[in-house]
N, C-alpha and C positions, 0 to 999 in steps of 0.2 A: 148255532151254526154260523159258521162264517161269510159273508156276500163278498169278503175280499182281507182275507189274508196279507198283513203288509210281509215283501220279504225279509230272508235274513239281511244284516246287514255284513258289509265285506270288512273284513278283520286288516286289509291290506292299509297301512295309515292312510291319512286321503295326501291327493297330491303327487304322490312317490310314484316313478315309470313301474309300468306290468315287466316282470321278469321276461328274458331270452332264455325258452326253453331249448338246448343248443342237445339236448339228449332225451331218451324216453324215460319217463317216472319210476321211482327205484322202489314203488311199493310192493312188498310181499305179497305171495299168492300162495295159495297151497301146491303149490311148482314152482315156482321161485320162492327161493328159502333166502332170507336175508341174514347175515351174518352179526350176532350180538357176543356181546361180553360175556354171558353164558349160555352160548354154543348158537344154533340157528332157532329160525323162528320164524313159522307158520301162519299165514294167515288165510281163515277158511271162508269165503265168502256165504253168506246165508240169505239170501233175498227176502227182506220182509222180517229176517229174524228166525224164520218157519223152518222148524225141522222137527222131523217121526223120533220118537221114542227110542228105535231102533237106531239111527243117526247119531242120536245124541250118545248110546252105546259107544257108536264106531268111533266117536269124538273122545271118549273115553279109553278107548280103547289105546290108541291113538297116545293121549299124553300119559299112559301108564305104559307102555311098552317102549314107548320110543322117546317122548318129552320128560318132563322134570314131576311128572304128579300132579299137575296142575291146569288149570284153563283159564282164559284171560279174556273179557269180554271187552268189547271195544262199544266206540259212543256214536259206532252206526250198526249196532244190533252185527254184528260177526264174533267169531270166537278163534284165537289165538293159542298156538301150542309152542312153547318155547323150551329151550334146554335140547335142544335135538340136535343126534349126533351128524356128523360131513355125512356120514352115506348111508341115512331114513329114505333118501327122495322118492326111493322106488316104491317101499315098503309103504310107505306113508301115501303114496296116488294108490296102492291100490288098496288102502283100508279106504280110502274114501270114496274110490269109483264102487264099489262094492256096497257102499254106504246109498250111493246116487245122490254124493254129493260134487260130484264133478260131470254134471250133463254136457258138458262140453267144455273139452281143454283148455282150447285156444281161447276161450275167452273167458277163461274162469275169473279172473282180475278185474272183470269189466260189469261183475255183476252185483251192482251198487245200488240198494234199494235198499229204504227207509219206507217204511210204512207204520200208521199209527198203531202202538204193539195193539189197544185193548176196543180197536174195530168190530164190530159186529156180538160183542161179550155183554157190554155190559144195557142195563135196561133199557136208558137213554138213548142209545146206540144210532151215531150216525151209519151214514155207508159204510159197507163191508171192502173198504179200499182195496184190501189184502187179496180179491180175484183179481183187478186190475195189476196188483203185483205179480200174482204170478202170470198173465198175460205178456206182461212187458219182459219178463223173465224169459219166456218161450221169443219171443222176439229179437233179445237181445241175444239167445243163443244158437239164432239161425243167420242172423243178421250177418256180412260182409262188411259190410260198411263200419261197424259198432267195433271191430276189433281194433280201429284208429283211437280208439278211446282208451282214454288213460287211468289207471287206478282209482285216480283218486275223485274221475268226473262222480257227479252222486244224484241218484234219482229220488226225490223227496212225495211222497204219497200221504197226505192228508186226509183224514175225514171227516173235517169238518171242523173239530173240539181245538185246532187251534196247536195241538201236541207237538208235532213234527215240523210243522207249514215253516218255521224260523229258524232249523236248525243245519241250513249253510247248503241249501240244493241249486245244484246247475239247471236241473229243469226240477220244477214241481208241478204236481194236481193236485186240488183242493176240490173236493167234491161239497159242491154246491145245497143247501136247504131244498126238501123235497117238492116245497113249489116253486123252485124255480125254473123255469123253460130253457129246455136246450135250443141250442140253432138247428136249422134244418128241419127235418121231420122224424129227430128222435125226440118223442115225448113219453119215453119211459118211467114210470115214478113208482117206486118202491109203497106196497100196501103198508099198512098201521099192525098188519097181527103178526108179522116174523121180522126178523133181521134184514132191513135195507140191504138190498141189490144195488153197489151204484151205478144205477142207469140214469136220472135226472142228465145234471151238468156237472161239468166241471171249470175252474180256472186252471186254465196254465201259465205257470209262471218261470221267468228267464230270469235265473241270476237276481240282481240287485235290481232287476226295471221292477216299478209300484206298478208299470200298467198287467195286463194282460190277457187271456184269450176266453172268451168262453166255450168250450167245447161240449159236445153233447160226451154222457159219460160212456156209451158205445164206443166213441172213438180215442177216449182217455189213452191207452196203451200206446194205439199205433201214434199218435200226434206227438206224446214224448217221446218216441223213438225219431221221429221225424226230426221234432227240436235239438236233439243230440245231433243229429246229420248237418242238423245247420249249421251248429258251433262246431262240428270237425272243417263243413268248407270257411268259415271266418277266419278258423284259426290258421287252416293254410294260406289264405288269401294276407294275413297278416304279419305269415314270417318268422313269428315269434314264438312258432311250437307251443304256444298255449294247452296246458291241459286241463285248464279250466273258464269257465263264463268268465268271471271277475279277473283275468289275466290275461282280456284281450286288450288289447292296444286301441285309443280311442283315433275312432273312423273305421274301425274293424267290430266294433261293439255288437253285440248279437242282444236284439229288442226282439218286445213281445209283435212290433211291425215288421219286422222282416220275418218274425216267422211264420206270420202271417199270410206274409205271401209264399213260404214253402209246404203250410198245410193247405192250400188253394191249391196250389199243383199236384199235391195229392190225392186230391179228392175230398178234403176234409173241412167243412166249415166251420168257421171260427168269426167270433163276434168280439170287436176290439173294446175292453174294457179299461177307461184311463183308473187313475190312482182314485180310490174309494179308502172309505175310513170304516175299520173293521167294521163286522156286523154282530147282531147276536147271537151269542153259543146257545146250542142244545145243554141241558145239564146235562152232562158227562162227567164220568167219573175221572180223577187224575191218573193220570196214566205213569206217572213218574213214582205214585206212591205205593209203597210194601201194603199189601194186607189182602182182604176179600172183596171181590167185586161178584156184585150182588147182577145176575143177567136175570133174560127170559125164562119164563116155565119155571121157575125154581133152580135155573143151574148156578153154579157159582164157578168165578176163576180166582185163582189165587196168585196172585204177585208179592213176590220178592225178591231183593238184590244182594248181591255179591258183595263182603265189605271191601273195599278199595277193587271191585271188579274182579276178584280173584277167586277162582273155586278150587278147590282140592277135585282131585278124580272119585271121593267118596262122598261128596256133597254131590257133585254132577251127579253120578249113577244111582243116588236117592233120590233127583229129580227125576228124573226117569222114569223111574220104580213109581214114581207117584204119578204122572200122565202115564201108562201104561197100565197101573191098575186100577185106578180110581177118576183117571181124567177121559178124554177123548184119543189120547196115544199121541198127543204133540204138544209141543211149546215152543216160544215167543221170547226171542231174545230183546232186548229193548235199548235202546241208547242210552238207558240212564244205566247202563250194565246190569242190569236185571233178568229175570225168566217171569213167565207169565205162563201158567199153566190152566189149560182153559177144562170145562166140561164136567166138571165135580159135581156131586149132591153140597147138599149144604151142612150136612153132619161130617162125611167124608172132609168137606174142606175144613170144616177147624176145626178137626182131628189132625187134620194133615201139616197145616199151618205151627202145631206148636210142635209137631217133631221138626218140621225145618227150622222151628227158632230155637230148637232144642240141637241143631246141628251146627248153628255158628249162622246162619243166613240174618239178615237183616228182615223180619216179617212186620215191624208197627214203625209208622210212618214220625213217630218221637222218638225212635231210634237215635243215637249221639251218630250213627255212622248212616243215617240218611243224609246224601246230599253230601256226603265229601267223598270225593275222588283225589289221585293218586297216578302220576306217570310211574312208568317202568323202577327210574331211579336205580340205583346199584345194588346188588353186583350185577346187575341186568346189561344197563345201559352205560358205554362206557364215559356219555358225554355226560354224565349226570355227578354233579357235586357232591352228592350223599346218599344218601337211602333214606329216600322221601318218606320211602310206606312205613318203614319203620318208625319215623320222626313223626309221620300221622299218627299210627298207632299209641306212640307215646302221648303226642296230644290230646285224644280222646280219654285217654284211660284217665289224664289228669284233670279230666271233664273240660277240654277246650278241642275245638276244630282249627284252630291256629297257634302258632308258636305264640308262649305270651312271655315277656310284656310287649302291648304293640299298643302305641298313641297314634291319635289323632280320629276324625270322623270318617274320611274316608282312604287317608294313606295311611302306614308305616314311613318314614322317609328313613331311621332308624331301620341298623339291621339287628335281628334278633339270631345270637353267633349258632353257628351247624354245632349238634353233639362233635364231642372232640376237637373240638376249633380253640382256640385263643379266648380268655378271657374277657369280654368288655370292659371298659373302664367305666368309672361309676358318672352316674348319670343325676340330673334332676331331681328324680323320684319316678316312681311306679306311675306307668300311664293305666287308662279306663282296663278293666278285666270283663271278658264273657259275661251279658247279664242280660235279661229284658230290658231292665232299662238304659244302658251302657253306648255310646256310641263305636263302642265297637264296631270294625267291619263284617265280619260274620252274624254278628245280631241285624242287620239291617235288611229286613224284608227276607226273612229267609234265605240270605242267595246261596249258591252252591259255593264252595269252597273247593278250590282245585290244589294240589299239592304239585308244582313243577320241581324236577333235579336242573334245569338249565334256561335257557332263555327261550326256546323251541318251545316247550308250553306243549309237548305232547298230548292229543287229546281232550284240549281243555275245551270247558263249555262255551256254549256260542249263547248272546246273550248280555245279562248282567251277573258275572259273577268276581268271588272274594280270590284274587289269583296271589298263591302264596310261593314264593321264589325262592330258590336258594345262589345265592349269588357271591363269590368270593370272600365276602365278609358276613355273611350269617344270611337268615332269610330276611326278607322283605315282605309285606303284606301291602296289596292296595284295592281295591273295588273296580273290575276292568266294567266298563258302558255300553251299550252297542256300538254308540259313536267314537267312544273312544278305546282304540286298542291297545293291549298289554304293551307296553312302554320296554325298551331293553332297561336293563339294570343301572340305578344311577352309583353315581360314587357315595360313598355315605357321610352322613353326617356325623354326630357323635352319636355311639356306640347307645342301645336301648338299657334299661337300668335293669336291673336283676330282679327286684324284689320282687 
């Protein structure tokens, strides 16, 4: 368990002024259809990732009648329907009001929730964060206030294992080890024989501040709804149309101290925690990896992912088919683009498990297509150089996660040319190749591998990972840091060698 969560870190380079947001955020909703290179495109907000069996139908339904066949899973747990024609909009609100995927219109955009997917599943099982998801969910869709809120603000819900707590929230909780003492006089603590209730505490945290709040886990929901009201007043007070923490203007900065003083006026006590140095995890099971997770009583969930995040509508409606018969009737989309299907016996799950690896899904965590992701790319997107997924897909099948030849330990400075591009000229010699031993960038601590069509970096991981570019003269490969972000594209050197 964790005593203190450090945050994510802000992707914005250091030093550079916060944007003038002079307009509102142009992100998709399942009402606002944003206009791509092949046709429009949907995005369905899923708080926490949660949705019924029967949803995930209506979601299917959805990109086989009116989208391309397909579903697109995004790296805050939602699901995306692209390929849809100028005039779905009607037909599409009402497959999914029908669904009770649209509890409220007006703010269906604004409902941005990350919760750790394998909460309360597996044995170890911290807090069951995923009530205080849907709390805050209920709040955010009665809320007035919350609809000044922009797509793309993100509520990050931790439980403990450390999963989610780093990957890029305006406001987080981090639910606290179960002896830890709330403030006030909630001294709720979840027993030893069932699945953590998180009542104990929580941290909340703002943005990029290390300090922040300890709340009892009773008031977990309403305080984060609180902390978003603070950054809507910052943000107006600063002018600059901010739609996010990391893009206030400094003297406008929204701290875990000032919100301090707006959960006070609430009613809500808070105990200011400075910068602490993580603590110790529960052993929890990895939430990012395909396979069985082994829960309470004998149940078992089964997680696995999407390759580059993509499902066909016959992969979808076999997941379905499988939380409906054999699960608990829902699943768990996950940021690593994944599903999580909870509630199974243990025979039922790997029986289940090798028809979905029998379907094209990624199910065993040595998968070649674990851990590499994939933007849109073409013909999708029209700003995108090539068609990434396909250029991955080549790379896998050749048994590499990166375009090869690619030198050095932690860059390509070298571009490696797009299918169909121009020749290189001959080079040096062959740099290091994919291996255990290899300083290759993709060999180095597992990191994830992202596949960009442009310098946007669509969806890419937050973190340390291998960011592979395609840029003017071929791809690029480099190792992006927390502290250090994806760099634009340099001019190149001489051309990488073929061999």
């Amino acid at each position: 368990m964790l005593a203190a969560m450090p945050p994510s870190p802000s992707i914005r380079p250091h030093g550079s002024e916060p944007p003038i947001r002079d307009r509102g955020d142009a992100c998709p909703g399942a009402l606002r259809l944003h206009s791509a290179a092949d046709g429009h495109l949907a995005r369905v907000r899923l708080p926490a990732g949660d949705l019924t069996a029967r949803q995930a139908e209506a979601l299917a339904d959805a990109a086989d009648r009116l989208g391309d066949g397909h579903l697109s899973l995004t790296s805050r747990g939602n699901a995306e329907l692209r390929g849809l024609p100028d005039d779905c909009g009607s037909r599409l609100a009402a497959l999914l009001r029908d669904a009770g995927l649209l509890p409220s219109e007006r703010r269906e955009r604004i409902r941005n929730i990350l919760a750790s997917p394998l909460a309360g599943l597996d044995r170890n099982t911290p807090s069951d964060v995923r009530l205080w998801a849907r709390e805050l969910d209920g709040l955010l869709c009665t809320s007035e206030s919350a609809t000044a809120l922009s797509g793309r603000f993100l509520f990050v819900l931790d439980d403990g294992r450390g999963d989610v707590a780093a990957l890029g929230g305006d406001v987080s909780l981090v639910a606290e080890a179960t002896g830890t003492a709330a403030p006030a006089d909630h001294e709720d603590r979840p027993g030893t024989g069932t699945p953590a209730h998180p009542g104990g505490s929580a941290l909340l945290r703002i943005g990029d501040d290390p300090a922040a709040l300890r709340i009892a886990g009773a008031d977990a929901p309403r305080a984060a709804l609180t902390a978003a009201e603070a950054f809507l007043s910052a943000a107006e007070a600063s002018g600059t149309g901010a739609w996010r923490v990391r893009e206030l203007p400094s003297g406008h900065g929204l701290t875990a101290r000032v919100v301090a003083e707006r959960l006070h006026a609430a009613g809500i006590r808070a105990v200011y925690v400075a910068e602490t140095a993580a603590g110790t995890r529960t052993t929890a099971a990895d939430s990012s990896a395909p396979g069985i997770i082994e829960g309470r009583d004998d149940a078992r969930a089964l997680s696995v992912l999407a390759p580059l995040g993509r499902l066909s509508v016959t992969q979808w409606r076999l997941l379905a088919a499988v939380a409906a018969a054999d699960g608990d009737g829902t699943l768990r989309l996950t940021p690593w683009r994944g599903i999580v299907i909870p509630g199974l016996s243990a025979d039922a799950a790997a029986a289940r498990l090798r028809e979905l690896a029998a379907a094209g899904l990624v199910t065993d965590p040595d998968s070649p297509w674990h851990r590499i992701g994939a933007c849109t790319g073409r013909p999708g997107c029209a700003k995108s150089r090539t068609d990434v997924r396909a250029d991955a897909t080549a790379a896998v099948t050749a048994g590499s996660s990166v375009p090869v030849p690619v030198s050095g330990p932690d860059t390509c400075p070298d571009a490696v040319p797009l299918p169909g591009g121009p020749e290189p000229a001959p080079g040096p010699g062959p740099g290091p190749g994919p291996g255990p031993e290899s300083d290759h960038p993709a060999s180095r601590h597992h990191l994830p591998v992202y596949w960009s069509g442009c310098e946007r970096r669509c969806g890419h991981p937050h973190g340390a990972w291998v960011d592979v570019l395609a840029t003017p003269d071929g791809y690029r490969v480099s190792v992006v840091r927390p502290k250090t972000p994806p760099a634009p594209a340099a001019p190149p050197a001489a051309p990488c060698p073929t061999s």
